[in-house]
MIZA-95990 format. One record per residue: residue number from 1; residue in one letter; y, z, x of N, C-alpha, C in turn. Coordinates in nm, 2 decimals. Last residue first. Layout:
N
NUM a Y Z X Y Z X Y Z X
...
//
This chain:
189
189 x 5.79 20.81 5.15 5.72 20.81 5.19 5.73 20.96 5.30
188 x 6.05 20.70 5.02 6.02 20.83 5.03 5.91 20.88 5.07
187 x 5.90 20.43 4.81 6.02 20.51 4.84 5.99 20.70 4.90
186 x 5.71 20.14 4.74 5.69 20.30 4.73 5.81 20.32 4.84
185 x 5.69 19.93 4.69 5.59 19.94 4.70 5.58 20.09 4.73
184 x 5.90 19.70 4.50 5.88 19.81 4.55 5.79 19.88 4.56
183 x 5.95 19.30 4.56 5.86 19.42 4.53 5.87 19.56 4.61
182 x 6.18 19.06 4.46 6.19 19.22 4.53 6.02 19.28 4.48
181 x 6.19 18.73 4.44 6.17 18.88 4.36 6.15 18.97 4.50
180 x 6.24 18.46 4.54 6.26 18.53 4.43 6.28 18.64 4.34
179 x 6.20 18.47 4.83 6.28 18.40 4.81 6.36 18.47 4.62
178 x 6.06 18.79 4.89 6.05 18.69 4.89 6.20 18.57 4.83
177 x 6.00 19.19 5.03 6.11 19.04 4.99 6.05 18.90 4.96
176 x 5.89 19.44 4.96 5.88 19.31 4.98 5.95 19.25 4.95
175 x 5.93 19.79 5.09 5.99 19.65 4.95 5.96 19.54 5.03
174 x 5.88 20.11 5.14 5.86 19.97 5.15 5.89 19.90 5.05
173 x 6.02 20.39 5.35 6.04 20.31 5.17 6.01 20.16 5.24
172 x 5.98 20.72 5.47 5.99 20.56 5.46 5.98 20.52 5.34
171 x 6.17 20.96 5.62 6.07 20.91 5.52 6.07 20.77 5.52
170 x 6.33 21.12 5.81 6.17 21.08 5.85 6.10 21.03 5.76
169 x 6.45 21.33 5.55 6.48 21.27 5.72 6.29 21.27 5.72
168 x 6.46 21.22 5.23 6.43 21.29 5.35 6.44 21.28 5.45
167 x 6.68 21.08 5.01 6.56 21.04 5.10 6.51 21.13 5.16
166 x 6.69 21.03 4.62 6.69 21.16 4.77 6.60 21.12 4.86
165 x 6.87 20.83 4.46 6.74 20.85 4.52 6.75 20.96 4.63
164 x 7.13 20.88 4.33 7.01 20.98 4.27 6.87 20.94 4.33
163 x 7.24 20.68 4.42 7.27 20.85 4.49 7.20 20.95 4.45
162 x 7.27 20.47 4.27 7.21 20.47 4.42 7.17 20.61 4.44
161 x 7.41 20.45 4.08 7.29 20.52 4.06 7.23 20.56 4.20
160 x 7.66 20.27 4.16 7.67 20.42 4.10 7.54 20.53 4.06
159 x 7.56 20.05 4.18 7.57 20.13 4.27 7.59 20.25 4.27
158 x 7.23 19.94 3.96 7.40 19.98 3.99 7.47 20.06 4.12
157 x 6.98 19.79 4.10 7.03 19.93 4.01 7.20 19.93 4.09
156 x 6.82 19.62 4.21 6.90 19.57 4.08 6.94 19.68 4.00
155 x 6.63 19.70 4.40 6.58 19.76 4.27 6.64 19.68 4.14
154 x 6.78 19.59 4.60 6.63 19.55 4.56 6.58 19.58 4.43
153 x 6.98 19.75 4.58 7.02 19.58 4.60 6.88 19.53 4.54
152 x 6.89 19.97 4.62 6.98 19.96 4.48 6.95 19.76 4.47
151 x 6.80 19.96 4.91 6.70 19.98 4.75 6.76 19.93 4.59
150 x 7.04 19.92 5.02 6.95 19.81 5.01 6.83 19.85 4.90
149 x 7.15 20.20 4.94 7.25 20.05 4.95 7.14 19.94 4.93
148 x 6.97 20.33 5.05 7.03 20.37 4.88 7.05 20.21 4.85
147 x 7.00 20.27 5.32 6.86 20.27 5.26 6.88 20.26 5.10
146 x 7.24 20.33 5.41 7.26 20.23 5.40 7.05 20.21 5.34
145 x 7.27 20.68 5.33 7.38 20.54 5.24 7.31 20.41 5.25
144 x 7.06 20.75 5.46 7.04 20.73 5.37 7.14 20.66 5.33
143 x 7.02 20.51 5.80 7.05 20.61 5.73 7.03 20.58 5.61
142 x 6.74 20.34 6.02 6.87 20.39 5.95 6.95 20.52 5.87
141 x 6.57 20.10 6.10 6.58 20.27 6.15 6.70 20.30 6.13
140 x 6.35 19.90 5.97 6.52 19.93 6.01 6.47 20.04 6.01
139 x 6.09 19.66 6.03 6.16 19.80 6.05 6.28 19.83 6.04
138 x 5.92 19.42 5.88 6.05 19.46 5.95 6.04 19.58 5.96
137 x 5.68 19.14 5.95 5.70 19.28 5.92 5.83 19.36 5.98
136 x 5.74 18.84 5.78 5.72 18.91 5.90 5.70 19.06 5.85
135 x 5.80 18.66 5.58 5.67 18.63 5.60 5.61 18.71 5.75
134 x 6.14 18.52 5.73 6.05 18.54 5.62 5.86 18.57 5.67
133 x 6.32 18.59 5.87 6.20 18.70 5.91 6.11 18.66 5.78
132 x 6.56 18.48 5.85 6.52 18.44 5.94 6.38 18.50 5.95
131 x 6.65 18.60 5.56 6.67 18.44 5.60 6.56 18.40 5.74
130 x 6.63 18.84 5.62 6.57 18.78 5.53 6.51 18.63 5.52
129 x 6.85 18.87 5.75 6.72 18.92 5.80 6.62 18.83 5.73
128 x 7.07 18.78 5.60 7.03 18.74 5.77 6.90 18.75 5.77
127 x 7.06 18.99 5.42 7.04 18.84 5.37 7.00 18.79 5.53
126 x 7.07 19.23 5.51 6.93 19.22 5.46 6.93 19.07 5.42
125 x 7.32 19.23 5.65 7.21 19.22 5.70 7.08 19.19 5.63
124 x 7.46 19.17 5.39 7.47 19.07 5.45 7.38 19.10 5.54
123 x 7.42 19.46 5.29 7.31 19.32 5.19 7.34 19.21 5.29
122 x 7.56 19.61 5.39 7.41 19.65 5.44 7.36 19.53 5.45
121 x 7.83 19.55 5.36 7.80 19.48 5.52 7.61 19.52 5.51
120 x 7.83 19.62 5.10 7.85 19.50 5.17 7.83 19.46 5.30
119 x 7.77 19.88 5.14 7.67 19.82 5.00 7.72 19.69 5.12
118 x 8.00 20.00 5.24 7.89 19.96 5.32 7.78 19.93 5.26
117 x 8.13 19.94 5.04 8.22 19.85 5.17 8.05 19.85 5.27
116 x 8.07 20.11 4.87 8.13 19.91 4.82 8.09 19.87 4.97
115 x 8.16 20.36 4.92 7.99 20.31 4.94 8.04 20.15 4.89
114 x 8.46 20.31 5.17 8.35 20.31 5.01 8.24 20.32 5.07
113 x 8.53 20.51 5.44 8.51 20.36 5.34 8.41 20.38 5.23
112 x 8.81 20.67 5.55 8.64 20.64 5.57 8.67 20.47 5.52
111 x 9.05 20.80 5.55 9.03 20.68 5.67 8.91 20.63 5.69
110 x 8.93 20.99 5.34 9.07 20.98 5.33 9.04 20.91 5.52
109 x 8.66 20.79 5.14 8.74 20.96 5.19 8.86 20.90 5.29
108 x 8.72 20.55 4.89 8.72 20.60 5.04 8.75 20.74 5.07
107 x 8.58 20.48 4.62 8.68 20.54 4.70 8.67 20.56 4.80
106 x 8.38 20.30 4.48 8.52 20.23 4.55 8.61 20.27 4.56
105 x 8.20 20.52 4.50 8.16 20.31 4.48 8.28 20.27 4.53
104 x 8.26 20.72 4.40 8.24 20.74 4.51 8.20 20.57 4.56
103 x 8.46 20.84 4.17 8.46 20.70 4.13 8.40 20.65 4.37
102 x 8.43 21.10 4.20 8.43 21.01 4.02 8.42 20.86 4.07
101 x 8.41 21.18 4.46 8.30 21.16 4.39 8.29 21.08 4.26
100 x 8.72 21.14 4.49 8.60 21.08 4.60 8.44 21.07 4.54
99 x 8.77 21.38 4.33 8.82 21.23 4.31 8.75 21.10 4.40
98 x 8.63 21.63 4.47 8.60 21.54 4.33 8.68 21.41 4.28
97 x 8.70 21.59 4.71 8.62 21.58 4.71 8.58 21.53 4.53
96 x 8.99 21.69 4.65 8.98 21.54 4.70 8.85 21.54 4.68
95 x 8.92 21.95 4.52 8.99 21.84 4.47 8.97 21.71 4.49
94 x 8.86 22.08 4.72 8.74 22.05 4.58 8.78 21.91 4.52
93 x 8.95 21.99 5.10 8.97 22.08 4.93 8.90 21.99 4.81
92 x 8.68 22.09 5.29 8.73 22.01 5.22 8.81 22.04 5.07
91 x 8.50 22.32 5.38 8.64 22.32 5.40 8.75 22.19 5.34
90 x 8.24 22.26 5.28 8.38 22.37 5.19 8.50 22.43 5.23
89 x 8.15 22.08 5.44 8.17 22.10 5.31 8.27 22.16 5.23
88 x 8.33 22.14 5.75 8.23 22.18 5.66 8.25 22.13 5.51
87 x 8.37 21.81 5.89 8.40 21.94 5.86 8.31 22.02 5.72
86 x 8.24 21.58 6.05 8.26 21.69 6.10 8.29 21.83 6.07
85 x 8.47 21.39 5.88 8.34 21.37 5.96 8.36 21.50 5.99
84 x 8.72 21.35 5.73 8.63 21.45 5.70 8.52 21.47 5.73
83 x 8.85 21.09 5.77 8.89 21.23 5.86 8.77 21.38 5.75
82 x 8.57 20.88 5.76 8.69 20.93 5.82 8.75 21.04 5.86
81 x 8.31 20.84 5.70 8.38 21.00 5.63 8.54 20.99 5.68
80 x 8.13 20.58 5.71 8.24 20.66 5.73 8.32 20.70 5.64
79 x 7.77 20.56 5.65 7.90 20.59 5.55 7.98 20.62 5.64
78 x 7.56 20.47 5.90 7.59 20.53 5.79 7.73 20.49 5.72
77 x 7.48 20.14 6.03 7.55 20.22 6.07 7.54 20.35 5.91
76 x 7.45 19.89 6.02 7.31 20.00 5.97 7.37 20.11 6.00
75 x 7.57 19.72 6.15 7.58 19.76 5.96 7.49 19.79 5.88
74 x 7.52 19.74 6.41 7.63 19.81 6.36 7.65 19.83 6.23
73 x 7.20 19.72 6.53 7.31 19.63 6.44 7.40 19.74 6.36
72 x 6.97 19.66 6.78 7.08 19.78 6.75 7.19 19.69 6.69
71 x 6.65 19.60 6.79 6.76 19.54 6.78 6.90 19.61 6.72
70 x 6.42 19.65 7.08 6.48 19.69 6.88 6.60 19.62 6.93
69 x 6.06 19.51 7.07 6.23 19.52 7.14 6.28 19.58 7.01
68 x 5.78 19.61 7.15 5.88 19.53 7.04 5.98 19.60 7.14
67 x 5.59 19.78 7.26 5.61 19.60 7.32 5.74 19.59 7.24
66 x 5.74 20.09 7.10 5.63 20.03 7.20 5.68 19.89 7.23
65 x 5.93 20.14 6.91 5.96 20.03 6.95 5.76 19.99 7.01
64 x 5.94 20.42 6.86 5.86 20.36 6.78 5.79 20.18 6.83
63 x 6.15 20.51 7.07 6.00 20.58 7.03 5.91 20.47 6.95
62 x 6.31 20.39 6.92 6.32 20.32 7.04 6.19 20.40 7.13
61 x 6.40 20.45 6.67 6.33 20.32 6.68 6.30 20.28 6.82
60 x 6.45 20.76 6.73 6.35 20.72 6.68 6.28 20.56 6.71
59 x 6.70 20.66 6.88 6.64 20.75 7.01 6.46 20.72 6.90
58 x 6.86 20.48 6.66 6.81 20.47 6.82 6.73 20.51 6.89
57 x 6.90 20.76 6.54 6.84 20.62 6.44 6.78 20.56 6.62
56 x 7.10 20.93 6.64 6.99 20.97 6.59 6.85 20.91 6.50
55 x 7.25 20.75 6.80 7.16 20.83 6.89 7.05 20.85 6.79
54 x 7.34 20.44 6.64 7.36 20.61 6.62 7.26 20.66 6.70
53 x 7.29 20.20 6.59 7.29 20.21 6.69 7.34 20.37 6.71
52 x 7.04 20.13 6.38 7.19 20.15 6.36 7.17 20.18 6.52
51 x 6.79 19.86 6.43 6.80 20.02 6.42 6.97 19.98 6.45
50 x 6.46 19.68 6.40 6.63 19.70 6.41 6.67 19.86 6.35
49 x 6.20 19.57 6.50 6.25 19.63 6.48 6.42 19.67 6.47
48 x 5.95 19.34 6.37 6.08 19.34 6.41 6.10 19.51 6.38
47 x 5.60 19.46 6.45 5.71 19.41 6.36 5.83 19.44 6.46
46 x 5.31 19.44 6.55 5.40 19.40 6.64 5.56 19.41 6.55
45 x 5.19 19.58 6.29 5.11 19.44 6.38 5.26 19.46 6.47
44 x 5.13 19.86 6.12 5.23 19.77 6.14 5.14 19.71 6.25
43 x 4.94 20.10 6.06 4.93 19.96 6.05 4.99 19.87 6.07
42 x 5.12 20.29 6.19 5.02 20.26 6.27 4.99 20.15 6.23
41 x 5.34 20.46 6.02 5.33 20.31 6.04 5.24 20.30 6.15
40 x 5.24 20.68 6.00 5.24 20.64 5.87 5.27 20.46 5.89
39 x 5.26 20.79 6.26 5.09 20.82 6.13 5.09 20.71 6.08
38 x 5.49 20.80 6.32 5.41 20.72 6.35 5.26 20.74 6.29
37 x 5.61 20.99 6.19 5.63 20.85 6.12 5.49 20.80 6.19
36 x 5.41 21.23 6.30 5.41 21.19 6.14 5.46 21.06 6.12
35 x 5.60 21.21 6.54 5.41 21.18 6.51 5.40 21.15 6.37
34 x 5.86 21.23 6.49 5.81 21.12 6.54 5.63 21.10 6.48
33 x 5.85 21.53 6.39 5.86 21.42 6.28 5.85 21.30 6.35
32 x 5.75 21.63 6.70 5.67 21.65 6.54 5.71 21.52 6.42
31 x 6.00 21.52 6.79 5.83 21.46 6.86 5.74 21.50 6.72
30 x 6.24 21.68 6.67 6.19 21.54 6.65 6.09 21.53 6.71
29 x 6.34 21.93 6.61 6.15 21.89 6.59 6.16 21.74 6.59
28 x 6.57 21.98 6.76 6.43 21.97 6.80 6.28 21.95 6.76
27 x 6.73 21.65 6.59 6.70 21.80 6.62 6.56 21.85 6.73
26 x 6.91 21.39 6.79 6.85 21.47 6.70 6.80 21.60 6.75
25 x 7.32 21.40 6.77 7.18 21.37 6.85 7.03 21.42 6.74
24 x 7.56 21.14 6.64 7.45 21.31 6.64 7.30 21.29 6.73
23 x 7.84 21.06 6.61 7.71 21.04 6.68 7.60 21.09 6.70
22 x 7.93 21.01 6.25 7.97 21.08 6.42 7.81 21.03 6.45
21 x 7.94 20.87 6.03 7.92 20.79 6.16 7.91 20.88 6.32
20 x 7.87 21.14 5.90 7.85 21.02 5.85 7.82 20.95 5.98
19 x 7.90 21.47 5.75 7.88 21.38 5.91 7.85 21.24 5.85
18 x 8.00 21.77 5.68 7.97 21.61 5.66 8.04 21.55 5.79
17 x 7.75 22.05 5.66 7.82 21.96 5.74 7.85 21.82 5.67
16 x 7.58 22.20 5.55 7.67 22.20 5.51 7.79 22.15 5.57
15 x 7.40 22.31 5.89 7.40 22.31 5.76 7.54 22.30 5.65
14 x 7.49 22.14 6.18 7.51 22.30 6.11 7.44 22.22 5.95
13 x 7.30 21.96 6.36 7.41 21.93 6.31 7.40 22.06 6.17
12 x 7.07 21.69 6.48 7.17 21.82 6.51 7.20 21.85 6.49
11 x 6.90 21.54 6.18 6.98 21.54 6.33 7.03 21.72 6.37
10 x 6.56 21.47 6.15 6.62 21.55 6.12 6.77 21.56 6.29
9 x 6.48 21.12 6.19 6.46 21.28 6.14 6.62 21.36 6.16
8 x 6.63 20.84 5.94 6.58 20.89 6.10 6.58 21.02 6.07
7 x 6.43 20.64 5.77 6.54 20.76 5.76 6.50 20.80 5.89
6 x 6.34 20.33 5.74 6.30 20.43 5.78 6.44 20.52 5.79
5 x 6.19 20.06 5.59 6.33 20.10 5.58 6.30 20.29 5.58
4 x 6.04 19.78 5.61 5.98 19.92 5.62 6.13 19.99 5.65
3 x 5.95 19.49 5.44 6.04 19.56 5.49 6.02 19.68 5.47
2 x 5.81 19.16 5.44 5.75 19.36 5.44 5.89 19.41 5.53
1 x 5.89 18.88 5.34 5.92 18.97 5.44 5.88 19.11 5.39
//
């Protein structure tokens, strides 16, 4: 399987915001960062497309879709922040935020969920997918938690490292799948 694991552009949303599952629309330069993805996947042949079902992942793979159908799967969904969706950065006190960071793999913000929890629902899509798409071309239209989450899975890098890949809104990351091995063919495109 060619798996093309896309960051959706740039969403709505103040600077210094955390936002995770809220529903964001995107910004106005999306038709610009649309053109660009589309530069970059023109070679694709007809591929599967699947997309979180978040406006800001959606409204991209459904631009991108042309003939293909997308397929909107809930554990492409980002990280829930719980009650800290929405508030500024530096309204959060330091504190929670640094006990949430020492150990950010198997803490929850306060009614969110680990990165564990969406490490786990990512890899059961990428096993599905996997299973049924051998020898296809995929698209997911996603976020960075759940891109970190499946590169780490691909890469065989700890979870706790995940967070030192920086995606960009609008970038892409290819990895081959096969029954045996992971090939990474380039991140952050």
């Amino acid at each position: 399987m060619e798996l093309y694991l896309i960051r959706h552009t740039t969403p709505q949303v103040g600077m210094g915001v955390c936002y995770g599952q809220t529903d964001l629309d995107v910004a106005d330069s999306f038709e610009t960062e649309l053109a660009k993805i589309r530069e970059k996947v023109a070679h694709l042949d007809s591929p599967y497309i699947y997309s979180s079902p978040l406006q800001r992942c959606a409204k991209l793979a459904n631009a991108l879709a042309a003939e293909s159908q997308v397929q909107h799967d809930h554990r492409l969904k980002e990280l829930d922040f719980g009650d800290w969706e929405m508030l500024p950065w530096d309204q959060i006190p330091r504190g929670a935020i640094d006990v949430w960071a020492e150990e950010h793999v198997k803490q929850a913000p306060p009614n969110g969920e680990s990165f564990h929890a969406l490490h786990l629902r990512a890899s059961e899509f990428l096993a599905e997918v996997s299973a049924n798409r051998r020898g296809e071309q995929v698209v997911v239209v996603t976020h960075a938690g759940v891109i970190r989450a499946l590169l780490a899975e691909a890469l065989g890098l700890p979870l706790q490292n995940a967070f030192k890949l920086q995606l960009r809104y609008g970038s892409i990351s290819h990895v081959s799948i096969d029954d045996l091995t992971s090939h990474i063919h380039f991140i952050n495109l």
